[in-house]
N, C-alpha and C positions, 0 to 999 in steps of 0.2 A: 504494500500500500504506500502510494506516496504522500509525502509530508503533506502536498495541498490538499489530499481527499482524507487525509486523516483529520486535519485544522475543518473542514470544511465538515463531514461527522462530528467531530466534538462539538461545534458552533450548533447543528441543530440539535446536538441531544441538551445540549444546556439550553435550548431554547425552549424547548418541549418538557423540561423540568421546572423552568422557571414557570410554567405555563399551570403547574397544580396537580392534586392527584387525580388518576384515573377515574372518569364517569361512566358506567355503562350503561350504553344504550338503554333507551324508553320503548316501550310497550308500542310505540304508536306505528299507526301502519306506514310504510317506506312507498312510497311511487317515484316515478321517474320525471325528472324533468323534461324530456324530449319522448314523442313516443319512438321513433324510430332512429336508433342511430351506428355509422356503423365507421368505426375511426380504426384507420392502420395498425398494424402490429408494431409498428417502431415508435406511436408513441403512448402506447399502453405499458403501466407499470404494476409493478409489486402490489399498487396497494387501490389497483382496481378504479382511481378516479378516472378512469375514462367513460364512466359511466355517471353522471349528474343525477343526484335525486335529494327526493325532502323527506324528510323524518316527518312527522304530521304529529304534533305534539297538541290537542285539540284540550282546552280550559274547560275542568271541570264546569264553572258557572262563566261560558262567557260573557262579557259584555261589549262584544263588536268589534273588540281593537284584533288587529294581527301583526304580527311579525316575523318577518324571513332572517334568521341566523346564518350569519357569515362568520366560520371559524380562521382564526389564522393560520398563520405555519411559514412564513417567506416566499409564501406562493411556491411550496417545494413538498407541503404535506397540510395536513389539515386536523387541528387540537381541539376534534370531537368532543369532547366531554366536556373538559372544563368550560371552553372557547364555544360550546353547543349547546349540550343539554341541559346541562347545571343552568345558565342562562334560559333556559325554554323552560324548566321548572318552575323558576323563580316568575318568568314570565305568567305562566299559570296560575301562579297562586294571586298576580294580580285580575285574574279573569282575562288575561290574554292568549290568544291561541298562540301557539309558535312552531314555526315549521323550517326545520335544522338544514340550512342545502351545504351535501357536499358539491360541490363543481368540479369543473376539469380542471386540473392543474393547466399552466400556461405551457407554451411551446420553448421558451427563450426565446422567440420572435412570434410574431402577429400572423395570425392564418391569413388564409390567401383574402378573406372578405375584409381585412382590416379591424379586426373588432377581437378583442382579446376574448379566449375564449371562457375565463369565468365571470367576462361582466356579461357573456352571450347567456349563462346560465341563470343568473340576478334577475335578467330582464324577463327571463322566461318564468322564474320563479315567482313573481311578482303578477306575470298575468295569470298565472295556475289560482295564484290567491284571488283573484279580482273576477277572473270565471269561475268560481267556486264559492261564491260569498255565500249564496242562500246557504248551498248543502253545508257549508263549515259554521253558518252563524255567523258571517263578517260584515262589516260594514266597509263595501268597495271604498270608501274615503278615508279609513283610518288605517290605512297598511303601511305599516313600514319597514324598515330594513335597517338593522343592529349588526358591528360587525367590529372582531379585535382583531389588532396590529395590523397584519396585510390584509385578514377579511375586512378591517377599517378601512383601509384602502378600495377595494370593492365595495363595501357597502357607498363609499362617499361617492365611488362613480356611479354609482345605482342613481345619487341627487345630482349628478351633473353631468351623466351621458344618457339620458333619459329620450325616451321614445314616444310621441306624443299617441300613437295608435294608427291603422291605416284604415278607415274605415272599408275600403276596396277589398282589403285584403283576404286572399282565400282561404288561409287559417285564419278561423276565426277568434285564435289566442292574439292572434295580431292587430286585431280591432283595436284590442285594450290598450291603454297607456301603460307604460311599465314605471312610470312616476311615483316614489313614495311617499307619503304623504307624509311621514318624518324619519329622523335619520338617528340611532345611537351609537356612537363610535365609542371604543375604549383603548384606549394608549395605539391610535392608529396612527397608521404608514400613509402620509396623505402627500405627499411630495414622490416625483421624481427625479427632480430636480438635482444636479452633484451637487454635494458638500451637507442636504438636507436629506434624501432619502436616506434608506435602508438599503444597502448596497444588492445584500443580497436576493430583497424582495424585488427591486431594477431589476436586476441578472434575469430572473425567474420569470420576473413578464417580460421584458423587453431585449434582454442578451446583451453583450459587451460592448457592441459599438451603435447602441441605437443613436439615430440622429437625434439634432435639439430639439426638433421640430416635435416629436415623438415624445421626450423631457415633457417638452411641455403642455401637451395635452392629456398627458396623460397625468398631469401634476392640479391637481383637484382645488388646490388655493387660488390655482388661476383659468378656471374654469367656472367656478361660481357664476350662475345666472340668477334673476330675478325669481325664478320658479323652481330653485333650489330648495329642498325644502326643509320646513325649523329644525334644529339638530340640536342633540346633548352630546356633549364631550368631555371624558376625562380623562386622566392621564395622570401619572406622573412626576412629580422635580425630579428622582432620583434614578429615572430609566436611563441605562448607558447603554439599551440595545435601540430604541428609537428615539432620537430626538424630540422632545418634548417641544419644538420650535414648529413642528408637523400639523400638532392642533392649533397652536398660538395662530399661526398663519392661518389656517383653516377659519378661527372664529377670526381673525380681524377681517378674513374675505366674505363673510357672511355681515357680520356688524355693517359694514361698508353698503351692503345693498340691501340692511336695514332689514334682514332676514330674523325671524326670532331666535336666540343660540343660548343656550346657557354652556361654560365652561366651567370646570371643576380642575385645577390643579392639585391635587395631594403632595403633602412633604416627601412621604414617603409610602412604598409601595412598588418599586422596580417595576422592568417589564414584565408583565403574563400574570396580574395578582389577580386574573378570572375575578369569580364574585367577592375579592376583595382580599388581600394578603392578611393573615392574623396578625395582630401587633402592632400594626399602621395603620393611619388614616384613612387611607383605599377601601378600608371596609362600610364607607359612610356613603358609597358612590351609589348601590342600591338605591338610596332612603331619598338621594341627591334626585337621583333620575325617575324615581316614583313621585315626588313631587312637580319634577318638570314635567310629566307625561299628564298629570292634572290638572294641570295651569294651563298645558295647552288642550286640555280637555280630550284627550286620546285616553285618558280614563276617569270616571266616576269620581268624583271628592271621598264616597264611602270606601275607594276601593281597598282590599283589605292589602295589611301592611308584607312584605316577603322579603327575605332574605337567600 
């Protein structure tokens, strides 16, 4: 083994530890994000994501809100449990439905349509919820899209590569908007910017010499539109795996076009403190974001409290 693919395994398994203990899988039923689909052998892996699907994580007592979970991993793997379910329980217990997506892993470069293929899975995710509202109990207007470190980074292109619907169009998933109507980020990868991303979440979506041009749309601070939509974000002082400069930017790009945002810095809490690192601060970010999710009325003032 050489030294680089050894540094390069050490780097995710401390990423994946830092990430929390092991969650296994919920009861709920698994479907697929695409019905048909049928991808090369050379970029099918070990651990199966070339197959896109949602975990259906359905609230005992809904009350209308939904959510698609984007787990992280450097866009190299994906932190199921903590980064998932754990999040989709807690979801629940506020009367939220949540529906876990793994996606494809990226290529190191953009498939031939231009469109990376796990924000192709987001968007698709998103209209599965929006066709599905009656049978799930959703209210088509309160969907949104929650996502840590690099699933941050896709959840925030979910608010800012957004698809308005084609009414023409002969899938009829593709009528729908794939627009969320808010966004939860947690210690997210919002930049691809050099000197501000995540090196190795770059590498993963976009490969070593992607052009600027590339940088920067795909760089989510500077994408913000007017129909971006309100976001909570936390993070962080003491992450030394994502720049805590990722959200900063993020909420001044949003304040700027007078989008609703609440932002939460923690003292402490490193990267990957899932539902909150014992000991630190981080553990307050639940209580933080159930509030905000009130205020902007995506849930009930009764709604009960969760951790």
């Amino acid at each position: 083994m050489t030294r680089r693919i050894f540094l390069w395994c050490l780097a995710m398994f401390s990423t994946a530890m830092l990430a929390g203990p092991a969650h296994a899988a919920p009861a709920g039923k698994v479907i697929p994000v695409w019905p048909k689909l049928n991808v090369p052998k050379k970029w099918q892996n070990a651990n199966n994501n070339e197959w896109p699907t949602l975990t259906v994580m359905l609230a005992p007592h809904p009350n209308g809100t939904a959510v698609v979970i984007c787990p992280g991993g450097a866009y190299a793997y994906q932190v199921m449990g903590g980064e998932g379910y754990a999040p989709g329980q807690w979801m629940n217990s506020l009367g939220v439905s949540a529906f876990v997506l793994k996606y494809r892993l990226p290529l190191r470069r953009l498939p031939k349509n231009g469109v990376p293929l796990p924000l192709q899975d987001v968007r698709r995710a998103v209209q599965i919820l929006r066709a599905n509202a009656q049978k799930w109990k959703i209210n088509p207007d309160r969907i949104g899209v929650m996502g840590f470190s690099a699933g941050g980074h896709l959840a925030a292109m979910a608010g800012t590569h957004f698809l308005p619907g084609n009414p023409r169009a002969t899938d009829p998933l593709n009528r729908l908007s794939t627009r969320p109507d808010f966004l939860v980020l947690c210690y997210p990868v919002i930049s691809m910017m050099p000197g501000l991303t995540h090196p190795q979440t770059h590498f993963e979506l976009l490969g070593h010499k992607a052009p600027l041009d590339l940088d920067r749309y795909y760089s989510n601070e500077l994408t913000v539109c007017k129909l971006t939509p309100p976001t909570f974000i936390c993070c962080a002082a003491d992450d030394n795996v994502v720049n805590p400069l990722n959200s900063i930017d993020f909420y001044h790009a949003l304040k700027t076009l007078h989008i609703p945002v609440k932002f939460v810095e923690f003292k402490h809490g490193q990267h990957g403190f899932t539902m909150g690192r014992s000991g630190t601060d981080s553990v307050q970010w639940p209580a933080d974001c159930k509030a905000w999710l009130q205020k902007m009325k995506f849930l009930p003032p009764a709604a009960s409290a969760g951790k």
